[in-house]
CHARMM-style PDB file with segment names, atoms N, HN, CA, C and O in Angstrom:
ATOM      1  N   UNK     1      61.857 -34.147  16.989  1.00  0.00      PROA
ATOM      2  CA  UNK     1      63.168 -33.563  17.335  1.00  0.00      PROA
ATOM      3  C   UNK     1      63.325 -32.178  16.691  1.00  0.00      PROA
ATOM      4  O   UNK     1      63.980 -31.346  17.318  1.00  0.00      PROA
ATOM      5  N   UNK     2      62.663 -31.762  15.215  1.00  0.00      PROA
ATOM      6  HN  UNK     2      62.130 -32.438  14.706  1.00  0.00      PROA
ATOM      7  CA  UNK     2      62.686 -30.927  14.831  1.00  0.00      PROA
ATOM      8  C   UNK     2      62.301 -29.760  14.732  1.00  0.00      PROA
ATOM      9  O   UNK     2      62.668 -28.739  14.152  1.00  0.00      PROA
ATOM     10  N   UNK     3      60.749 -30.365  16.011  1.00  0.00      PROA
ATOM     11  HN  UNK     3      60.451 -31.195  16.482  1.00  0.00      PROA
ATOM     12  CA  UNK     3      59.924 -29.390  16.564  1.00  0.00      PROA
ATOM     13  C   UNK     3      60.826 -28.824  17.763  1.00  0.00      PROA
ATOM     14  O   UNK     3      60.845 -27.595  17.841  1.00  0.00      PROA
ATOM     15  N   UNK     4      61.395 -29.364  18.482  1.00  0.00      PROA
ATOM     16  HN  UNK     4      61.379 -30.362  18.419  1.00  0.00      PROA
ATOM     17  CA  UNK     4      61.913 -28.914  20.192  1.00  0.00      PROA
ATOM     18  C   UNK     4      63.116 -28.135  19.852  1.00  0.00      PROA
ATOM     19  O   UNK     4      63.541 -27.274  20.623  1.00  0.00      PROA
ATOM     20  N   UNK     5      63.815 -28.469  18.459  1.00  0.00      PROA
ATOM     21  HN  UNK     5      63.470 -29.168  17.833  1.00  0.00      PROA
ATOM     22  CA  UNK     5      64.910 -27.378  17.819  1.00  0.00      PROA
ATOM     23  C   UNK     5      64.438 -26.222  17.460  1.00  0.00      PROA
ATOM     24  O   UNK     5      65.095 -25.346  18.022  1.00  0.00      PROA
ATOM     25  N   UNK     6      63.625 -25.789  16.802  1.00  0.00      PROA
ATOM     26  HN  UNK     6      63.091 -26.500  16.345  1.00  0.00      PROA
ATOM     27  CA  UNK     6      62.627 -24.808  16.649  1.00  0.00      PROA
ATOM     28  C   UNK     6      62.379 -24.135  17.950  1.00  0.00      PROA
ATOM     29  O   UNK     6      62.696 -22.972  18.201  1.00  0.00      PROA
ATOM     30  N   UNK     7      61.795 -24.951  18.746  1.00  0.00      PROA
ATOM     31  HN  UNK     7      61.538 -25.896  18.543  1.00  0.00      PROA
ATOM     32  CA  UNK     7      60.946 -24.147  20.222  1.00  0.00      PROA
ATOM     33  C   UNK     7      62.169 -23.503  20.919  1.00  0.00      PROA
ATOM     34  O   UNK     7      62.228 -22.398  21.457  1.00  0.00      PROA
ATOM     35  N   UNK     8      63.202 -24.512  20.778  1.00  0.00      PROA
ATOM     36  HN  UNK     8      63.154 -25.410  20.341  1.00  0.00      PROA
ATOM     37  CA  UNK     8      64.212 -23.805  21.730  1.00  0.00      PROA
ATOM     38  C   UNK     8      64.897 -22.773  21.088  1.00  0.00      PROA
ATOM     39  O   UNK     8      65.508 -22.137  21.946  1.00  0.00      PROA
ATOM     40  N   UNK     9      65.067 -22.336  20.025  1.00  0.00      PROA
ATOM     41  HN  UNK     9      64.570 -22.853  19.327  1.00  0.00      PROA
ATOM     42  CA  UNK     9      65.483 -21.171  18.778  1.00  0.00      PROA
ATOM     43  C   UNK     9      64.242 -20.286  19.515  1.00  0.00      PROA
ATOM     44  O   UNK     9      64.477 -19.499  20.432  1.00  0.00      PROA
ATOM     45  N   UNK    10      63.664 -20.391  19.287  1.00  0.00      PROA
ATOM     46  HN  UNK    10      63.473 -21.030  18.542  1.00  0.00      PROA
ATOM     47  CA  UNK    10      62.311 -19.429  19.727  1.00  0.00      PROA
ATOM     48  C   UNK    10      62.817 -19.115  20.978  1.00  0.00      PROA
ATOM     49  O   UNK    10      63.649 -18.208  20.979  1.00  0.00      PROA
ATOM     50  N   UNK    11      62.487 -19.712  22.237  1.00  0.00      PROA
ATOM     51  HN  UNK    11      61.811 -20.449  22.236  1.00  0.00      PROA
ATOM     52  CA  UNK    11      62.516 -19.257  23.410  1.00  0.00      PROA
ATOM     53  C   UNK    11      64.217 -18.631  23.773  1.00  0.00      PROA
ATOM     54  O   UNK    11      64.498 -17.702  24.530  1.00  0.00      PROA
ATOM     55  N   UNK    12      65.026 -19.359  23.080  1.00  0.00      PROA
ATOM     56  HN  UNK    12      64.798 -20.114  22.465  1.00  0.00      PROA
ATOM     57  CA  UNK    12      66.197 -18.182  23.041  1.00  0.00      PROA
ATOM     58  C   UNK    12      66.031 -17.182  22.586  1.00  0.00      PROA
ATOM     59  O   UNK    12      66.137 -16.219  23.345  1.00  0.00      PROA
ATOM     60  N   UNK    13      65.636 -16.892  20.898  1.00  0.00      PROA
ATOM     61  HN  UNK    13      65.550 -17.674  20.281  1.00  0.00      PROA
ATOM     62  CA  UNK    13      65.608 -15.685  20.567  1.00  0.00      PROA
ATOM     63  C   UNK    13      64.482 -14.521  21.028  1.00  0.00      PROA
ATOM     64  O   UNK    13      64.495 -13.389  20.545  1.00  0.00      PROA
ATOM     65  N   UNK    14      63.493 -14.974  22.051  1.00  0.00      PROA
ATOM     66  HN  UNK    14      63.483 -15.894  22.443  1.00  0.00      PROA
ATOM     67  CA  UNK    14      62.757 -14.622  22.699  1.00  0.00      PROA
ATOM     68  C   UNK    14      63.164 -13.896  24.121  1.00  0.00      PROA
ATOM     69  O   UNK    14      62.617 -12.990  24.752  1.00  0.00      PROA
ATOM     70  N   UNK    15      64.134 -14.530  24.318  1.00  0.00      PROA
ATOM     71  HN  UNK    15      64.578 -15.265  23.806  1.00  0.00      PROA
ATOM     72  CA  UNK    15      64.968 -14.094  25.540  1.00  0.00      PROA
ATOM     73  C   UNK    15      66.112 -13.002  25.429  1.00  0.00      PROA
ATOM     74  O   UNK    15      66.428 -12.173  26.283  1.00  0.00      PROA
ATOM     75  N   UNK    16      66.728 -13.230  24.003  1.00  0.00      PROA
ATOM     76  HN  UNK    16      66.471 -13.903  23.310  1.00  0.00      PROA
ATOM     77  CA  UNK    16      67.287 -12.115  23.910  1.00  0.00      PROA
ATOM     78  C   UNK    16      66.843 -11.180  22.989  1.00  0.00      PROA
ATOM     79  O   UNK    16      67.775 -10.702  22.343  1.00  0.00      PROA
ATOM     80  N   UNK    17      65.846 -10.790  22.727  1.00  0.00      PROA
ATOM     81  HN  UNK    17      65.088 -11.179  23.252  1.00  0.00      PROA
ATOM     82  CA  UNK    17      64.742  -9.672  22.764  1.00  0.00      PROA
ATOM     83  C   UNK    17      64.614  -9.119  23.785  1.00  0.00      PROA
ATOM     84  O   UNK    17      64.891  -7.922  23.869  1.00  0.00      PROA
ATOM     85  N   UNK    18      64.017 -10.056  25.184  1.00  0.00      PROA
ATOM     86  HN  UNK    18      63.792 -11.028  25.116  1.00  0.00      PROA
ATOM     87  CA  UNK    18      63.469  -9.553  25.890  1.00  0.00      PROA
ATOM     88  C   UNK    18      64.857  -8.578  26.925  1.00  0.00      PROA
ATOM     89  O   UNK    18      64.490  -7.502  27.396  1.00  0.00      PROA
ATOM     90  N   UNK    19      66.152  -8.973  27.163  1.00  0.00      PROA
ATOM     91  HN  UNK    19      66.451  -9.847  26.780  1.00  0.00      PROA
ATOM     92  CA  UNK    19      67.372  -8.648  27.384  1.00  0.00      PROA
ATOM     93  C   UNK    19      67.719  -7.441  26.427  1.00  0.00      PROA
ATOM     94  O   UNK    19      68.478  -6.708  27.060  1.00  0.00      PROA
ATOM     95  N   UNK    20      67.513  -6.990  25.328  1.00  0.00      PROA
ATOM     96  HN  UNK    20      66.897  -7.586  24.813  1.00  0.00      PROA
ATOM     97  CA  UNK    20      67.606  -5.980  24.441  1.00  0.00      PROA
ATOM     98  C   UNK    20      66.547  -5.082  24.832  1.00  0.00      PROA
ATOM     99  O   UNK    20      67.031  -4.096  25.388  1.00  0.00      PROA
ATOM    100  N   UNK    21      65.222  -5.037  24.754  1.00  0.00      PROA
ATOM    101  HN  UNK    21      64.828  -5.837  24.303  1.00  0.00      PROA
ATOM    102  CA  UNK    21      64.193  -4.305  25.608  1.00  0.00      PROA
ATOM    103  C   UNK    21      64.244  -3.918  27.115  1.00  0.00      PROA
ATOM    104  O   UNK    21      63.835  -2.799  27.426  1.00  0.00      PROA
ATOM    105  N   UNK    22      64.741  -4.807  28.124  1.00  0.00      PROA
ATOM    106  HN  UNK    22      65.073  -5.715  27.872  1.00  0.00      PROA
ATOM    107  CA  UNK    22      64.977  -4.430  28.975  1.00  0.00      PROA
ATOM    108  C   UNK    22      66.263  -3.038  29.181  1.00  0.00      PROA
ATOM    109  O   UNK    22      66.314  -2.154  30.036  1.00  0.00      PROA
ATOM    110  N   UNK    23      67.152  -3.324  28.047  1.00  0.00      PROA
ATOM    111  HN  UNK    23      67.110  -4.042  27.352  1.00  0.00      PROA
ATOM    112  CA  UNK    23      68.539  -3.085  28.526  1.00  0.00      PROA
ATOM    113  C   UNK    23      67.647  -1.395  27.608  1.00  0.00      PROA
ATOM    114  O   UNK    23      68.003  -0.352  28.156  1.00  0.00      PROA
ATOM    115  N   UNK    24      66.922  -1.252  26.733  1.00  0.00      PROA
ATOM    116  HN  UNK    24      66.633  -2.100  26.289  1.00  0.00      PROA
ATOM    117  CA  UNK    24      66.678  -0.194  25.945  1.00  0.00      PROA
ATOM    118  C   UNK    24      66.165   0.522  27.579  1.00  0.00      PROA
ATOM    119  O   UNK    24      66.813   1.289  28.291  1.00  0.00      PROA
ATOM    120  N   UNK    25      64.867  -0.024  27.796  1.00  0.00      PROA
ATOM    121  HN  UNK    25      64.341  -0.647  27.218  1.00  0.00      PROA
ATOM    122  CA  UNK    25      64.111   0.450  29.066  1.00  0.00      PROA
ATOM    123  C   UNK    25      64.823   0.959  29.960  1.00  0.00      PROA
ATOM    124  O   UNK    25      64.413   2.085  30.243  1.00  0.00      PROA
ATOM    125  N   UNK    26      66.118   0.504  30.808  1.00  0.00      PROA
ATOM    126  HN  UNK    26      66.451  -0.410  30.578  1.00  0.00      PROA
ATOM    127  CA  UNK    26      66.842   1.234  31.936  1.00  0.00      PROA
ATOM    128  C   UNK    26      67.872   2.271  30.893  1.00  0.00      PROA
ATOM    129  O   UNK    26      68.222   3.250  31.552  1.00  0.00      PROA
ATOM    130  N   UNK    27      68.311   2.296  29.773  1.00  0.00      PROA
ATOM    131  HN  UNK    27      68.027   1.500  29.238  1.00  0.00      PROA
ATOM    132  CA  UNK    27      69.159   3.229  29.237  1.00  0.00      PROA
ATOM    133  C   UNK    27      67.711   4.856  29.005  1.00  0.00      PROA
ATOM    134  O   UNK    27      68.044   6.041  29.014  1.00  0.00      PROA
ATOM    135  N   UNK    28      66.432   4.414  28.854  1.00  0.00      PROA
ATOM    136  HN  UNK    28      66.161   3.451  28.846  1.00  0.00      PROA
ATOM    137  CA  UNK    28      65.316   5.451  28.629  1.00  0.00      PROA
ATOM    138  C   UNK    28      65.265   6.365  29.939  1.00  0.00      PROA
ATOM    139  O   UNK    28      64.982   7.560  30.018  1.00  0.00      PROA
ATOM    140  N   UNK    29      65.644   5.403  31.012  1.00  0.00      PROA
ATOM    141  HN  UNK    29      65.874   4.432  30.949  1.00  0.00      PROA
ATOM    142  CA  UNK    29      65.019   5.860  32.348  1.00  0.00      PROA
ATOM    143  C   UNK    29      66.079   6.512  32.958  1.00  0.00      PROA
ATOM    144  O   UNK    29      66.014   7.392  33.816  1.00  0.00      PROA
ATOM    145  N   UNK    30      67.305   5.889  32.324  1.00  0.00      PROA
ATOM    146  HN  UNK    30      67.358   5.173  31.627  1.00  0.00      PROA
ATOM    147  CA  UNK    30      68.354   6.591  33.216  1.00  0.00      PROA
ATOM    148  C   UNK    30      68.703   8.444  32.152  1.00  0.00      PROA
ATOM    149  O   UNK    30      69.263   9.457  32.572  1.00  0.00      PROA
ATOM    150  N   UNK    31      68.127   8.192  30.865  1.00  0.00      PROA
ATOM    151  HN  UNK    31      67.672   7.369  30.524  1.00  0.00      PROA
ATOM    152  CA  UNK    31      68.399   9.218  30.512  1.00  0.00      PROA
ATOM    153  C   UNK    31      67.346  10.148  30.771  1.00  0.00      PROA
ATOM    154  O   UNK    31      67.693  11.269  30.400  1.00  0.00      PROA
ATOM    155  N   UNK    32      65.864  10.123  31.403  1.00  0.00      PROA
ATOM    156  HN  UNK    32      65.582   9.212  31.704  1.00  0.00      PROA
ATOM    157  CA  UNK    32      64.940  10.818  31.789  1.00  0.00      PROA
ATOM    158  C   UNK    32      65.420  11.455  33.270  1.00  0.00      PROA
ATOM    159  O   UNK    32      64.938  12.481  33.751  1.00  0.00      PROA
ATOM    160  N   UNK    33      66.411  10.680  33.860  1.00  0.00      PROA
ATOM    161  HN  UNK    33      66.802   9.846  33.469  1.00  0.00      PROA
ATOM    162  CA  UNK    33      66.525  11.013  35.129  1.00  0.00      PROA
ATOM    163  C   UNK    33      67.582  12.421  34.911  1.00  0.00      PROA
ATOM    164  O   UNK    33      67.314  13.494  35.453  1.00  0.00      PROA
ATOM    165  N   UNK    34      68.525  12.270  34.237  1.00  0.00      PROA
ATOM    166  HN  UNK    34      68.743  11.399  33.797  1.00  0.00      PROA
ATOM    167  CA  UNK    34      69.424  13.369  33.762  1.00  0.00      PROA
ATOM    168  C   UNK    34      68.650  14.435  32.950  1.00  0.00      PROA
ATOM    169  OT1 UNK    34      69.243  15.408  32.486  1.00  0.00      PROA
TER     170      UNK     34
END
């Protein structure tokens, strides 16, 4: 049980990484376009 609490901490905080990187990536692109 203590393992799948863990995994799922992971794959959340994995997800909002990946939501923070994304959101960096279109703020890079939209400021290259200007």
């Amino acid at each position: 049980k203590d393992l799948n609490v863990a995994l799922n901490r992971a794959k959340a905080e994995k997800e909002r990484l990946q939501a923070a990187y994304n959101t960096l990536v279109a703020e890079f692109r939209h400021g290259q376009e200007s």
